[in-house]
Structure formats: structure tokens, C-alpha cells
C-alpha positions in Angstrom: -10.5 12.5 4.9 -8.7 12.4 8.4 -6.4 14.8 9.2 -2.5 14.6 8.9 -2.5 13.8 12.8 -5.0 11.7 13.2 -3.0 9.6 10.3 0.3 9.5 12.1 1.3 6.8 13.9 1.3 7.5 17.5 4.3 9.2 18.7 5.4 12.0 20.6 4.1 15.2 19.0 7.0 17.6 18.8 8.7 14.4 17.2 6.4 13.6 14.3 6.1 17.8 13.9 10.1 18.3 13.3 10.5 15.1 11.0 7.9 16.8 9.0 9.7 19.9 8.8 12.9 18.6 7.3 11.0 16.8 4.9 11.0 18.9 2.1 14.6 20.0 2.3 16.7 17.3 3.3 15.1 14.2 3.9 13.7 11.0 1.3 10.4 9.5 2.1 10.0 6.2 1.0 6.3 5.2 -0.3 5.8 1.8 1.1 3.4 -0.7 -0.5 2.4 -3.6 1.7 0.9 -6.5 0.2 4.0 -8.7 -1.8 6.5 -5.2 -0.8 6.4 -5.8 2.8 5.5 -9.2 3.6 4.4 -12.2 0.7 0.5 -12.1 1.0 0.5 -14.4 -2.5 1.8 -17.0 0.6 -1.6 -17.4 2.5 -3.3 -14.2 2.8 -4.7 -13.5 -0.7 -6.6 -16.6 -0.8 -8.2 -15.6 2.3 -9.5 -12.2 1.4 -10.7 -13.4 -1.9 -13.1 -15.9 0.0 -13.8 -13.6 2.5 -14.3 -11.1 0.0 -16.9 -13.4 -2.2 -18.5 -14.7 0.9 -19.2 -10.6 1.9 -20.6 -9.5 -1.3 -23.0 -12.6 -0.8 -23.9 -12.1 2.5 -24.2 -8.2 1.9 -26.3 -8.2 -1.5 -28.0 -12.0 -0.9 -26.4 -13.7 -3.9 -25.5 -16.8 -4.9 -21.5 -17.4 -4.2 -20.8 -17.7 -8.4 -22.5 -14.0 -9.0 -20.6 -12.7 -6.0 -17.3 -13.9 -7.0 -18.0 -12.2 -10.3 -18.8 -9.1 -8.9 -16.2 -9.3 -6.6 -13.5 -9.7 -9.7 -15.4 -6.9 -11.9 -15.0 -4.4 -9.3 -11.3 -5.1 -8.4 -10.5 -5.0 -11.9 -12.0 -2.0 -12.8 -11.8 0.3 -9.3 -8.2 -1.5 -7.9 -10.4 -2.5 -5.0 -13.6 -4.3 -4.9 -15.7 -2.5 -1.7 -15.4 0.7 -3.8 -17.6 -0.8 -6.4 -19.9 -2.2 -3.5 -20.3 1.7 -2.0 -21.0 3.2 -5.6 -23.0 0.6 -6.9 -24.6 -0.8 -4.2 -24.8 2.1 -1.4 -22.6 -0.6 1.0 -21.1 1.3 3.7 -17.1 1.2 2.5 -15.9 1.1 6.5 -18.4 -1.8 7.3 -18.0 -3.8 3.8 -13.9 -3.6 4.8 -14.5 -4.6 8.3 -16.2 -8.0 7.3 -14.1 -8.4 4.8 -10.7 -8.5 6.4 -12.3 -9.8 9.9 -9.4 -12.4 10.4 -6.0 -13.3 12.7 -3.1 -12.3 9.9 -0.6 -14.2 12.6 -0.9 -17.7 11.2 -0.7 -17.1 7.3 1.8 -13.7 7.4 5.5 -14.6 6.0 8.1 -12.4 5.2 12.3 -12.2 4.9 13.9 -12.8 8.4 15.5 -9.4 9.8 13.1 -6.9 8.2 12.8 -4.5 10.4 16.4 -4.3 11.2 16.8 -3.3 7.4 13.5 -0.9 7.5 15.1 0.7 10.4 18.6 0.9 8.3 17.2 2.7 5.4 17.6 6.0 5.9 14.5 9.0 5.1 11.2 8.9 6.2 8.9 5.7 5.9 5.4 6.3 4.7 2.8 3.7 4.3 0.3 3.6 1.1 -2.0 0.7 0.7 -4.9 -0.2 -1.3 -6.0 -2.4 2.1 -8.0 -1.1 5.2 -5.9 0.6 7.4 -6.7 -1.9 10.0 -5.7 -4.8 8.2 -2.4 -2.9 7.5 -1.9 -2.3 11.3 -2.4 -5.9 11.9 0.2 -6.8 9.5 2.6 -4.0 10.5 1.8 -5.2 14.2 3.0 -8.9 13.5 6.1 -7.9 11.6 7.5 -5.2 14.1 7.2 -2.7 11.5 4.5 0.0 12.8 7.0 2.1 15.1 9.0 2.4 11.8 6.2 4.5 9.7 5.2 8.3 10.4 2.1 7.7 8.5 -0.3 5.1 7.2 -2.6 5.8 3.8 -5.3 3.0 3.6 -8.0 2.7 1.2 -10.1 4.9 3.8 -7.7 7.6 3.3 -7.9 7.7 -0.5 -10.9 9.9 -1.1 -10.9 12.9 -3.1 -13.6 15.1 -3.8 -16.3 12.5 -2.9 -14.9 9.5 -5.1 -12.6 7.2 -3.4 -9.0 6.8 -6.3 -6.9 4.2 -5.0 -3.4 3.5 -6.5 -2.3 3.6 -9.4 -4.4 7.2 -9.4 -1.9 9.8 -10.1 -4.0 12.2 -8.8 -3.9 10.1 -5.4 -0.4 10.1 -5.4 0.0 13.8 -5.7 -2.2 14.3 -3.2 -0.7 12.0 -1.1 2.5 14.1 -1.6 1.1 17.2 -0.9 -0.2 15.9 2.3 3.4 14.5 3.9 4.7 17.9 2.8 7.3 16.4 0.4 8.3 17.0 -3.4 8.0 13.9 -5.9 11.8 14.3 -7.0 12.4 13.4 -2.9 9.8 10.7 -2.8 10.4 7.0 -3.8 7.9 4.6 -4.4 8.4 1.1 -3.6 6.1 -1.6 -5.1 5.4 -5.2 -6.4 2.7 -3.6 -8.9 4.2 -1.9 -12.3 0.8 -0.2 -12.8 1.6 2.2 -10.2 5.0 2.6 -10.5 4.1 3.9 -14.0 1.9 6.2 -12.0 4.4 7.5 -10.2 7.1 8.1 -12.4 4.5 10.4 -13.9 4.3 12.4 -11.6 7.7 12.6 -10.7 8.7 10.3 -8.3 11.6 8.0 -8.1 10.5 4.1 -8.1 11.5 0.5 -7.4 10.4 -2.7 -8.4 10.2 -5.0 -5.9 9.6 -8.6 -8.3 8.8 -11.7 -6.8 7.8 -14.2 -9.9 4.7 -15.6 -9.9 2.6 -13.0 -7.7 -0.2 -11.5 -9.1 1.4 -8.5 -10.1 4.8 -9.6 -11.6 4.5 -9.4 -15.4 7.7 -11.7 -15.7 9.9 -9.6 -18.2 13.9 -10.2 -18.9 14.7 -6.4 -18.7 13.0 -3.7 -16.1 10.8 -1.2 -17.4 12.1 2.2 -18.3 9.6 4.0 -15.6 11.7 1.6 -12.7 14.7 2.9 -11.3 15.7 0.0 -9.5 14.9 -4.0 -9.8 14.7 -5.9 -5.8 14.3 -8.8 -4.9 13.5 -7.8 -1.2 13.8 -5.2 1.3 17.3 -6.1 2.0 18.4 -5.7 -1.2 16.8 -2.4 -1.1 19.4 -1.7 1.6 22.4 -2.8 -0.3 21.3 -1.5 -3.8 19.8 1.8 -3.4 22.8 3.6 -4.7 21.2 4.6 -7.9 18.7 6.4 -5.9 21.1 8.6 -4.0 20.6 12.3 -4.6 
């Protein structure tokens, strides 16, 4: 695991040391997803990694593209991320396996809401970033939106590795490490996703959570009322911004 300054986003020191200081005591930190939170990857991007996904499982284990899409789908399913099943089932170096996996120009096929890091910027607290995506990919995408001077820290699927096994999201265990880490208590910590899974995850443990729900995207689960384990229902970021007044406290 990399160390709390290696993860920051560069910035002056004494800076990132003080805004970790009033964490705990005054401050929220908001838990940012990435993929369908920040920007739409059901738009372009998803279809991309799946095929490059498929076509590195093929290329790395010298498999026909059916079985390869197969195992691709097993292990996302079952580990929230399929190069973790290629590293404990089939020795695959994680950090290469991600690297020729997500070996593309995000530009072209990232689209997100107009004026989104004017309302990033408005939202008051900390900004965190936790994704189940290799950091580099998440830098990219952060790049390309203007969005990467907004975060104090990044967690990538790198990042999520505890006691020799890597525990993406929805891990609860993850989470409270994650927690631990940025020196912040889970009744001061909101999470803010597209997937319910882990907002069920993290109202276990304690944090506050919102939804954001974009129909049709993989992890929607159209329903007519909000779970009871969301606090708050968006649309987008900037709704966030206007309608985080039951999260004040």
C-alpha cells in the first residue's frame, strides 16, 4: 500500500498537512466514485474497457475471445473487478494486467454535465476519490474534466489491498480502512455513488450516502422510491450542490 503522501494529489505540503488536520473536527469529506458519479462512462467508455478487457485476458492467458469474455464477466462479478481474479487465479501481474487494459485516449468518448467543476469546487469539505479503476485511468479522466486540482486524494484499485488480498468496493472493510487512512470519522464522511451495493456498504459502517441514479446504467436498479440505506436521491453533481441540505450536520 502507498503511503498517505505518495496518494495525495500533488500540492504544497503544509497545505495538504493542515486540511488533514481539520478533518476530523470540522470538516465533511466527500467519497467520490467516478465511473457514472463523475462523468457518464455507460456513454462510450464501458464498451471500450470491456473489449479491451476480453482482448487482455486473451492475449495474457492465450484463449480464444468467447472463454476470455467469460472469464472476464466471472471475475467482475464475483471480485467487483476482473484483474483481481487474473492475479489470484492466474499469477497475472495486477499493475501490468491494468495497464493493457485501460491503454487508451479517454478524450474522445468522456462526457459529462457542463460546469462540473465549478459545482465540485462549490461544495464545500474535502474531496476524496475512491474507484474500483486504475488510478491512472482515473487521472486521465480527472485530467480531461478539470477535476484533479479538486481531490486531496485518489484510492484506485492499486490502493485497495489489505493484508495481502486486494477488497474493492463494496468491502466494508475497504471502506473503513479507507477512513482510517484520510483521518476522518464515518458520521463526517459521505459517500457518493451510482452503485447501491456500496452505498449499502457504507451505511454500514456509518457513513452518510447519496445516490446518484442515471436510468439505464449498469448499476441503476430502476425503483419508484430510494432505498432506506440512501440519504439523498441526484440526478447529477449539481443537484448535489442544490440538494445537500439533508446532509448538513
Amino acid at each position: 500500500m502507498r503511503s498517505a503522501q505518495q496518494r495525495l494529489v500533488p500540492r504544497p505540503v503544509a497545505r495538504a498537512q493542515r486540511t488533514r488536520q481539520v478533518a476530523v473536527h470540522a470538516r465533511r469529506v466527500w467519497l467520490f466514485d467516478l465511473d457514472n458519479t463523475l462523468h457518464d462512462a455507460s456513454h462510450a467508455i464501458f464498451a471500450h474497457i470491456d473489449k479491451a478487457m476480453t482482448q487482455a485476458v486473451r492475449q495474457t492467458l492465450g484463449v480464444d475471445a468467447a472463454e476470455a469474455n467469460a472469464l472476464r464477466t466471472k471475475y467482475w462479478k464475483r471480485y467487483g473487478a476482473t484483474a483481481i481474479g487474473m492475479a489470484r487465479h492466474h499469477g497475472v501481474d495486477l499493475g501490468h494486467f491494468l495497464r493493457c487494459s485501460h491503454d487508451f485516449d479517454v478524450a474522445a468518448m468522456v462526457r459529462a454535465e457542463r460546469g462540473l467543476a465549478k459545482a465540485l469546487c462549490a461544495l464545500p469539505g474535502r474531496k476524496v476519490l475512491i474507484t474500483n479503476a486504475p488510478l491512472h485511468y482515473a487521472k486521465a479522466v480527472l485530467r480531461h474534466l478539470n477535476l484533479l486540482r479538486h481531490f486531496d486524494s485518489l484510492w484506485g484499485i492499486e490502493e485497495m489491498r489489505m493484508h495481502g488480498e486486494f477488497r474493492p468496493k463494496p468491502s466494508a472493510a475497504l471502506l473503513r480502512y479507507v477512513l482510517a487512512r484520510e483521518g476522518v470519522p464515518a458520521a463526517r464522511a459521505v459517500l457518493v455513488e451510482d452503485t447501491l451495493d456500496n452505498l449499502r456498504s457504507a451505511r454500514a459502517v456509518g457513513l452518510r450516502t447519496v445516490h446518484v441514479f442515471h436510468p439505464g446504467t449498469p448499476f441503476s436498479r430502476v425503483r419508484f422510491q430510494r432505498p432506506a440505506y440512501v440519504d439523498l436521491r441526484v440526478n447529477s453533481i449539481r443537484d448535489l450542490l442544490l440538494r445537500r441540505r439533508p446532509l448538513r450536520g
